[in-house]
Residue, then its C-alpha position, 0 to 999 in steps of 0.5 A: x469500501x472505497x473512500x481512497x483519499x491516497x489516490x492524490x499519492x499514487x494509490x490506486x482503488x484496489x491497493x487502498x482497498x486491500x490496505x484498508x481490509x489488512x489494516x481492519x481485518x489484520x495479517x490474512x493470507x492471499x487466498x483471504x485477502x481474495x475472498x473479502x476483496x472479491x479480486x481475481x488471485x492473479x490480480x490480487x498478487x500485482x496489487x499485494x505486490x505494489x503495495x510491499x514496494x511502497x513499503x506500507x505492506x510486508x509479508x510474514x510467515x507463520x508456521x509456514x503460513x504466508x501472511x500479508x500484514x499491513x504497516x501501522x499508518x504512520x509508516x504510510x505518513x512515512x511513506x509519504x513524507x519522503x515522497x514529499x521531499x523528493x517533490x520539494x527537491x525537484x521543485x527547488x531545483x524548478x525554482x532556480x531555473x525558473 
């Protein structure tokens, strides 16, 4: 699919990718999120994995399932929102030196 406007915000390709198929498809297994994605398993884990430290991704069990399900798009404008206000902060502080 690749349309990644949050690659200005840090998002590579893969995790805009795999965010988009979770947000479309909803809760999938990793073995799932292989299949639709066509990413090696491995490299699928390291992009699942930076997307739950950003915070927009969570992993839920089900009947002993491993799901991984996509945060609603306002928790990424959250995600992003605190990202902007730790540029504006570093650039006030720009500022006063300047």
């Amino acid at each position: 699919m690749n349309n990644n406007f949050l690659s200005e915000f840090g998002f590579s390709d893969k995790e805009y990718d795999i965010y988009h198929l979770l947000v479309t498809r909803g809760p999938l297994s990793i073995s799932e999120i292989v299949m639709h994605s066509n990413l090696h398993r491995p490299y699928a884990y390291k992009t699942i994995d930076k997307l739950v430290q950003k915070k927009v991704v969570t992993l839920k069990e089900v009947k002993s399932k491993k799901l991984y399900v996509a945060e609603h798009p306002s928790k990424l404008r959250e995600v992003l929102e605190d990202k902007k206000q730790i540029v504006d902060s570093n650039l006030d502080k720009l500022e006063e030196l300047y």
